[in-house]
C-alpha positions in Angstrom: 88.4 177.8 242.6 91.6 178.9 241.0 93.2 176.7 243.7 91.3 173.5 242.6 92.3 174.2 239.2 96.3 174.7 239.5 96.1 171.0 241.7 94.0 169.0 239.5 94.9 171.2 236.3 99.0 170.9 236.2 98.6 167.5 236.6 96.5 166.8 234.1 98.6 169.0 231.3 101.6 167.4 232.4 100.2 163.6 232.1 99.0 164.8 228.7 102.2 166.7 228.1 104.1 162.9 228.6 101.3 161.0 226.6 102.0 163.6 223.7 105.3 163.3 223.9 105.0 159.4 223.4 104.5 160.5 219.6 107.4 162.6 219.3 110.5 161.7 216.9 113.7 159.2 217.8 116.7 161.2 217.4 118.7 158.9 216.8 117.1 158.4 213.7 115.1 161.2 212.8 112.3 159.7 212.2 108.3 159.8 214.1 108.0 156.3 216.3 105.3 154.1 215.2 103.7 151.1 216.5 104.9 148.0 214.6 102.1 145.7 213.2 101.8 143.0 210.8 99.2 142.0 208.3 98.5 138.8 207.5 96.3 137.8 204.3 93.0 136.0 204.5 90.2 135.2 203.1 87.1 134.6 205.0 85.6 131.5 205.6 82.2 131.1 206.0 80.9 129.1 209.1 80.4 125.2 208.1 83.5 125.7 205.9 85.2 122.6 205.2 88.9 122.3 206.2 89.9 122.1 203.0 89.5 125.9 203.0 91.5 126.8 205.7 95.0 126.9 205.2 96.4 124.4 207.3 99.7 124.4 209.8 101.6 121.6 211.0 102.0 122.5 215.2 105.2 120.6 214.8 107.3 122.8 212.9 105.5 126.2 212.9 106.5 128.8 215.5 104.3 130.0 217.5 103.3 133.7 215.2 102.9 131.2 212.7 100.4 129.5 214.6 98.6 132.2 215.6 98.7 133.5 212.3 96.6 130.7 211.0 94.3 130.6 213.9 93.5 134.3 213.0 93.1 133.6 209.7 90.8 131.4 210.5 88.3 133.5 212.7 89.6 132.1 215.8 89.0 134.7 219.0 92.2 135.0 221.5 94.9 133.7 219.0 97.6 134.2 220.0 96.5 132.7 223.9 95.9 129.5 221.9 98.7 129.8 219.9 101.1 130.0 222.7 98.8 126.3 224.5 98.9 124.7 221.1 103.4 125.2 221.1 103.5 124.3 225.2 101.3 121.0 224.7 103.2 119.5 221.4 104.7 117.4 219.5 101.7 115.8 218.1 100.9 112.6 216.3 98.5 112.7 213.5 96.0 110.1 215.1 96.1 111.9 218.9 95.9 115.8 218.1 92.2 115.7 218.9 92.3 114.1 222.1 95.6 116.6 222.7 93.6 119.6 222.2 90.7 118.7 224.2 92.4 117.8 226.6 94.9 120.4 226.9 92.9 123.0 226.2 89.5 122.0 227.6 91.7 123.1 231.0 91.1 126.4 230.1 87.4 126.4 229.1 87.8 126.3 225.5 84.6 126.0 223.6 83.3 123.7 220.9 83.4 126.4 218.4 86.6 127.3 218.7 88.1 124.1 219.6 86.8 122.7 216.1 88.6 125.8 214.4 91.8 125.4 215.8 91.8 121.6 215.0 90.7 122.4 211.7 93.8 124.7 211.2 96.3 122.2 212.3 97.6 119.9 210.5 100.5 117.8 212.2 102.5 115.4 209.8 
């Protein structure tokens, strides 16, 4: 028994040793390391919201963390995956972003839903 213990045990405190250690302070600041996140504001949008309520981005000349900003703003599931089709499939034309999108996108088994949303976000000029 004390066997089993000392082969699985060690292990086990050192990976946990490593994962606490992950948390520990940089020195070469001094400071405790902290994941980095951003928070972007929103309101929420009830489903069957019009456009008009969505704040709108033109695909054109928004990066792509704008992008996916916007698209998470908006509700939509996977942003930043979408984010990252909608930049690789522009420039855009006003009159041809819907038949862009779906086509673009419908390669990757978008669905209506969210299809609708992201068109609803964009607004290309």
């Amino acid at each position: 028994m004390t066997k089993k213990i000392v082969q699985f045990g060690i292990p086990l405190l050192l990976s946990v040793g490593l994962l606490t250690a992950c948390g520990s302070s940089d020195s070469d600041t001094g400071q405790s390391a902290s994941p980095t996140t951003s928070v972007v504001a929103s309101s929420t949008t009830a489903p069957g919201s019009s456009a008009a309520e969505i704040a709108q981005v033109d695909p054109n000349t928004a990066s792509q963390s704008q992008i996916q900003a916007a698209f998470e703003a908006a509700g939509v599931s996977n942003a930043g995956k979408w984010a990252k089709e909608v930049t690789e499939y522009g420039p855009y034309s006003p009159d041809a972003i819907s038949d862009t999108l779906t086509k673009e996108l419908g390669k990757y088994g978008i669905d209506q839903q969210t299809l609708d949303t992201i068109s609803s976000v964009l607004a290309p000029q």
